[in-house]
N, C-alpha and C positions, 0 to 999 in steps of 0.2 A: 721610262718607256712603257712600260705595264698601264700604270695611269693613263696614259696617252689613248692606250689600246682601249680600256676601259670605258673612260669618256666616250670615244666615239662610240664606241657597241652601246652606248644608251641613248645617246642621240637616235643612233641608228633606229632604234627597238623604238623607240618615242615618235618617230619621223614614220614606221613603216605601222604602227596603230592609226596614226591621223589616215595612212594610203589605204587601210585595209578596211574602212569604213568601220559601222557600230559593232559592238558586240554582239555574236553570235545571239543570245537570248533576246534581242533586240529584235533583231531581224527576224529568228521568228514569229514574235508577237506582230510584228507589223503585217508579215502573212496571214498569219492568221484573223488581227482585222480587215483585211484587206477580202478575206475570203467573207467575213461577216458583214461588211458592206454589199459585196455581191450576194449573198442571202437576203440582205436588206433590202437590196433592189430587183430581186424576184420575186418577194414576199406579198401578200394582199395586205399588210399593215401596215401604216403609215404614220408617219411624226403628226398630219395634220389629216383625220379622216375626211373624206367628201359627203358623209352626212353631216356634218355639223352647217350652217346653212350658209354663211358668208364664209365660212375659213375654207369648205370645200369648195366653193367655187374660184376661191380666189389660188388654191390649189392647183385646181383645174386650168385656168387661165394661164396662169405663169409656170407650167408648165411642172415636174416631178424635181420640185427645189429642193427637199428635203431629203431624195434620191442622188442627185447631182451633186449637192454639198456634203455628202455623209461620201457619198463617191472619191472624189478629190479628193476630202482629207485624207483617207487609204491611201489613194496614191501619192500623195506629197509625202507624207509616210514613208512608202516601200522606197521612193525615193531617195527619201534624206537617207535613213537606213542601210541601206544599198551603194551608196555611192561610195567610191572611193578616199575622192579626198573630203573628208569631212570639213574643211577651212575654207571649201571651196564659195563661189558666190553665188551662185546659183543652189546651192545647198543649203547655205545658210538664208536664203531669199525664200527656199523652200519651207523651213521650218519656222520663218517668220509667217508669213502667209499660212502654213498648217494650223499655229496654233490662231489664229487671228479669227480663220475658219472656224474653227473649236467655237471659238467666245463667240462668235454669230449662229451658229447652231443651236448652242447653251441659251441663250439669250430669245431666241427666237422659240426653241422650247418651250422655255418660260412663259414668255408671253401668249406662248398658245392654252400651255396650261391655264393661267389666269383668264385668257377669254370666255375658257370652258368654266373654268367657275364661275365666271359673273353671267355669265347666257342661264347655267342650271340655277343659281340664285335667282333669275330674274323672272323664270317660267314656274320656279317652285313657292313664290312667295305670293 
């Protein structure tokens, strides 16, 4: 009967970690990016400046993407983070889409990097 008692108190315990969403250290990291996005998105510094001569405008045009998408991930974040049941679909829908975001970011990064060296290559040579 003991065993019996035992078993279930770890299910139990197993059952009420999935309901209690991520660990404490988790959650507030994700605050705390979450607060560094909103820094990011008062800042006058940008992923992609408006002086550079095509990448600002196309900045400008499509509107503060690089604001918007560093945005979202925060909050898909505080999100997944936050939520209770961590098995849930919508949760798990969240941290697929968060990191998906991440690789579009990183990648778009990138690519602005490398525009910026071929532009300074091509004016310095």
């Amino acid at each position: 009967m003991n065993d019996m008692g035992h078993a279930s108190s770890r299910e139990g315990s197993s059952a009420k970690e999935v309901q209690n969403g991520a660990p404490v250290v988790w959650k507030a990291l994700s605050v705390i990016i979450a607060m560094m996005a909103l820094a990011y998105d008062i800042s006058p510094l940008d992923l992609s400046p408006d002086t550079i001569p095509v990448l600002g405008w196309l900045d400008a045009v499509l509107g503060w993407l690089d604001d918007a998408g560093i945005t979202l991930v925060a909050a898909l974040n505080v999100y997944h983070q936050f939520a209770k049941d961590q098995s849930a679909l919508t949760v798990r829908l969240a941290k697929y889409v968060k990191w998906m975001m991440v690789a579009v970011l990183v990648i778009a990064a990138a690519t602005i990097v490398g525009l910026i060296a071929a532009i300074v290559a091509l004016f310095t040579h």
